[in-house]
C-alpha positions in Angstrom: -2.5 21.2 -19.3 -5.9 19.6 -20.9 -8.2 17.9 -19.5 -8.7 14.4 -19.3 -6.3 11.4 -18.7 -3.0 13.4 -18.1 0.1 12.5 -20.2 4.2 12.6 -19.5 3.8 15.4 -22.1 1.4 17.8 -20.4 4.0 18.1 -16.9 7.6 17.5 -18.2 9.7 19.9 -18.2 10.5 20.9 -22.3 13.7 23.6 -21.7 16.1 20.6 -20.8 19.7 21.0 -20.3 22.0 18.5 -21.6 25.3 17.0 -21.3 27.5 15.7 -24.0 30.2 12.9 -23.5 32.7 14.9 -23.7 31.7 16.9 -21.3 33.9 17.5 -18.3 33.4 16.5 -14.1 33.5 20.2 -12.9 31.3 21.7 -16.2 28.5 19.1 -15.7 28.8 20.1 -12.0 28.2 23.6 -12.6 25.5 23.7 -15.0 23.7 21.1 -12.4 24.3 23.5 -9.6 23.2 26.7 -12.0 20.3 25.1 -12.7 19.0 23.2 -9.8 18.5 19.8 -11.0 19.5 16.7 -9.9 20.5 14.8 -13.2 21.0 15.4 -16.9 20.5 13.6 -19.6 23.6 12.8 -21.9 23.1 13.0 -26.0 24.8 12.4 -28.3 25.3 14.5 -32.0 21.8 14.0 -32.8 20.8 14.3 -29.6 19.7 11.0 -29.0 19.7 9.9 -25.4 22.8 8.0 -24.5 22.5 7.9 -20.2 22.2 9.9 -17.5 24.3 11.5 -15.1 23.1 12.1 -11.7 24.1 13.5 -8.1 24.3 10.1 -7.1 27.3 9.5 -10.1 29.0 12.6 -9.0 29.5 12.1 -5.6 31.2 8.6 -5.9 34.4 10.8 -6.4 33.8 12.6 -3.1 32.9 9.2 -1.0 36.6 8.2 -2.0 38.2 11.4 -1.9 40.0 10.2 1.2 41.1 6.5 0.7 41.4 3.8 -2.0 39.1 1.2 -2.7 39.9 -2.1 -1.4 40.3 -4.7 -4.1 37.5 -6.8 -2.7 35.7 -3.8 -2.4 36.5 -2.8 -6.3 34.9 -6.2 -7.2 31.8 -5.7 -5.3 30.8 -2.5 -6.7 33.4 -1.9 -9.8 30.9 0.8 -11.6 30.9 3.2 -8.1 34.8 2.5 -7.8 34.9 3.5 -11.5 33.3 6.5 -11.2 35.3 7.7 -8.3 38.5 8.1 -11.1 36.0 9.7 -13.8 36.7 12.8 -15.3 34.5 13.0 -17.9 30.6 12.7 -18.7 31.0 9.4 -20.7 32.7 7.8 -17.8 30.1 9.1 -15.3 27.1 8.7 -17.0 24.9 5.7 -15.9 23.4 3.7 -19.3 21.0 2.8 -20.3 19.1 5.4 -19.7 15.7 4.6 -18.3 13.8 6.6 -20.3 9.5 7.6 -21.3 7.4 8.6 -24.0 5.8 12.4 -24.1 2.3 10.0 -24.5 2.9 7.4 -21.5 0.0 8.3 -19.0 1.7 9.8 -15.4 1.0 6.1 -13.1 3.7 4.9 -15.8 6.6 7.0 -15.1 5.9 7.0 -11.1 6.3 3.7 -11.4 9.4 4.1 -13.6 10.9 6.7 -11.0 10.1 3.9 -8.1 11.3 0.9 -9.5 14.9 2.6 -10.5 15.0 4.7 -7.4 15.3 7.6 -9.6 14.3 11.4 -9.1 13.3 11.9 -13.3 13.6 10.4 -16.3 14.2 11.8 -20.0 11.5 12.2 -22.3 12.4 10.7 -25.7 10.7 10.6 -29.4 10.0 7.1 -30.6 13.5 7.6 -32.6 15.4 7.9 -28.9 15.4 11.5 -28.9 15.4 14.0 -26.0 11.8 16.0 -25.6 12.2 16.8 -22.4 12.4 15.7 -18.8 10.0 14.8 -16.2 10.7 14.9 -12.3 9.0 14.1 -9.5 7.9 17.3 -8.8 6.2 17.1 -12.5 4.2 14.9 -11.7 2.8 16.7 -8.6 1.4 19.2 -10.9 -1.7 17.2 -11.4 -2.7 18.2 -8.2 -2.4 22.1 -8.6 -5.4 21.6 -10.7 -8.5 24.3 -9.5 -10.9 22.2 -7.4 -13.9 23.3 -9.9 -12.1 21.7 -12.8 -11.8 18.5 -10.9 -15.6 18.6 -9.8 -16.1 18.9 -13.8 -14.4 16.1 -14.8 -15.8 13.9 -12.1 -19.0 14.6 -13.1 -18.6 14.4 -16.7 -16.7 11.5 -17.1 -17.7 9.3 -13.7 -21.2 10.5 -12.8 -22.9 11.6 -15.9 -21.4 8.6 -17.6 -22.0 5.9 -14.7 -25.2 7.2 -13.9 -27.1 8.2 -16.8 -30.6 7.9 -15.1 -29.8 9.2 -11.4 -26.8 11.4 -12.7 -29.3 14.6 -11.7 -29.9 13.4 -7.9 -25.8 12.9 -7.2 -24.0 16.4 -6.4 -20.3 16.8 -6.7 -18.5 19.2 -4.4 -14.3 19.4 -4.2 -12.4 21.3 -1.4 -8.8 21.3 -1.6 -8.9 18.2 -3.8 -11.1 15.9 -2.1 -14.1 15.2 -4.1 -17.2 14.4 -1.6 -20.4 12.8 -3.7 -23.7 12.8 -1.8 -27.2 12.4 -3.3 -29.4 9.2 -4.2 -28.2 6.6 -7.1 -30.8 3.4 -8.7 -28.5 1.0 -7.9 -26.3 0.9 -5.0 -24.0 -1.7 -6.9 -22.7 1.0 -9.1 -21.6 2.8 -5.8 -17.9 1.3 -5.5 -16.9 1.5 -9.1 -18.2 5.4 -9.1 -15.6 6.1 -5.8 -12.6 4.0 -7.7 -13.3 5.7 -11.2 -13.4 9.3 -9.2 -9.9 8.5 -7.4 -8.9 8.0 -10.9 -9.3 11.3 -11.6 -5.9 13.8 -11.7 -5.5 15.8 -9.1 -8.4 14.0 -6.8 -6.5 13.5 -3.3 -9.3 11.8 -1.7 -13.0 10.7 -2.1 -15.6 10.8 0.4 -18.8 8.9 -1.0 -22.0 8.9 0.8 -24.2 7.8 -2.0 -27.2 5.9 -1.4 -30.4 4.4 -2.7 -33.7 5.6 -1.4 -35.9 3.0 0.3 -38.2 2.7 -2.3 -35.7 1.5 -5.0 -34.6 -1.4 -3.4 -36.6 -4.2 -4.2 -38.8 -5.7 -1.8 -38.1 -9.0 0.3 -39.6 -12.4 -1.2 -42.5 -12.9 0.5 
């Protein structure tokens, strides 16, 4: 992964499998089982991303294995009661897909994943088709970064660029992803944005900022 503001494209997950409409219940079943995910995108001949289909699809056929759906109950939810007769991927499949760019930054596509109450999301070209996918667990990656590369971005792009004049009197140390700054700083109201910027940072877990201003830079009371 490179350095700097982390993209969709630097975590997902590029060797994707996909599903075609015409794929069947118990084949898309399999292939999910065989390779451990929990939904796959569904293309169509050029591979452009037509939907999703997800555990959450599946199992509507188990949840009515055992009785029929009420009519009222048919009306109230008539996708889930639709499902449960599906046999196929195109009947399954829930569309539109919700889908992200291999350049949207990662706060984008948690987001995404939140609002839809969805575990990933297919990566498409600005054309609609499937790069990749990115999970959850994707996104966590950010935070397998080595503590020393955090410390270096910190200070290079928060420290060094905040504090040009007192960049030399601030030291940067990271344990296990929580980036503690200490030292002296000019001017105390640069503090805050210095302790939001380094949160900023992928991978930072937590800060802990005890900058402060040495008594004989603060200007002196009017008289």
């Amino acid at each position: 992964m490179a350095h700097g503001r982390y993209t969709v494209g630097d975590v997902m997950t590029r060797d994707v499998l996909a599903a075609a409409r015409t794929a069947g219940f118990k084949e898309v079943v399999t292939a999910m089982e065989s390779r451990r995910v929990t939904a796959v995108p569904v293309v169509d001949g050029d591979r452009r991303v037509v939907g999703v289909v997800s555990e959450a699809d599946l199992l509507a056929k188990e949840e009515y294995r055992d009785r029929v759906p009420g009519l009222v109950e048919q009306e109230r939810d008539l996708d889930r009661t639709a499902k449960a007769g599906a046999v196929t991927v195109g009947d399954l499949m829930t569309t539109p897909a919700i889908t992200v760019s291999s350049t949207d930054p990662l706060p984008r596509a948690a987001r995404l994943m939140a609002e839809h109450q969805v575990k990933c999301l297919p990566v498409v070209d600005r054309d609609g088709v499937l790069q990749g996918v990115v999970s959850r667990v994707d996104l966590l990656k950010v935070f397998l970064r080595p503590d020393e590369d955090v410390a270096a971005e910190v200070r290079r792009e928060v420290v060094d660029r905040l504090l040009p004049v007192s960049h030399h009197s601030v030291e940067v140390a990271v344990s296990n992803g929580v980036v503690s700054l200490s030292g002296t700083v000019r001017d105390d109201g640069l503090v805050p944005l210095v302790e939001r910027l380094a949160r900023g940072v992928e991978g930072v877990v937590d800060v802990e900022c005890s900058l402060s201003v040495p008594p004989r830079a603060r200007p002196s009371p009017m008289p």
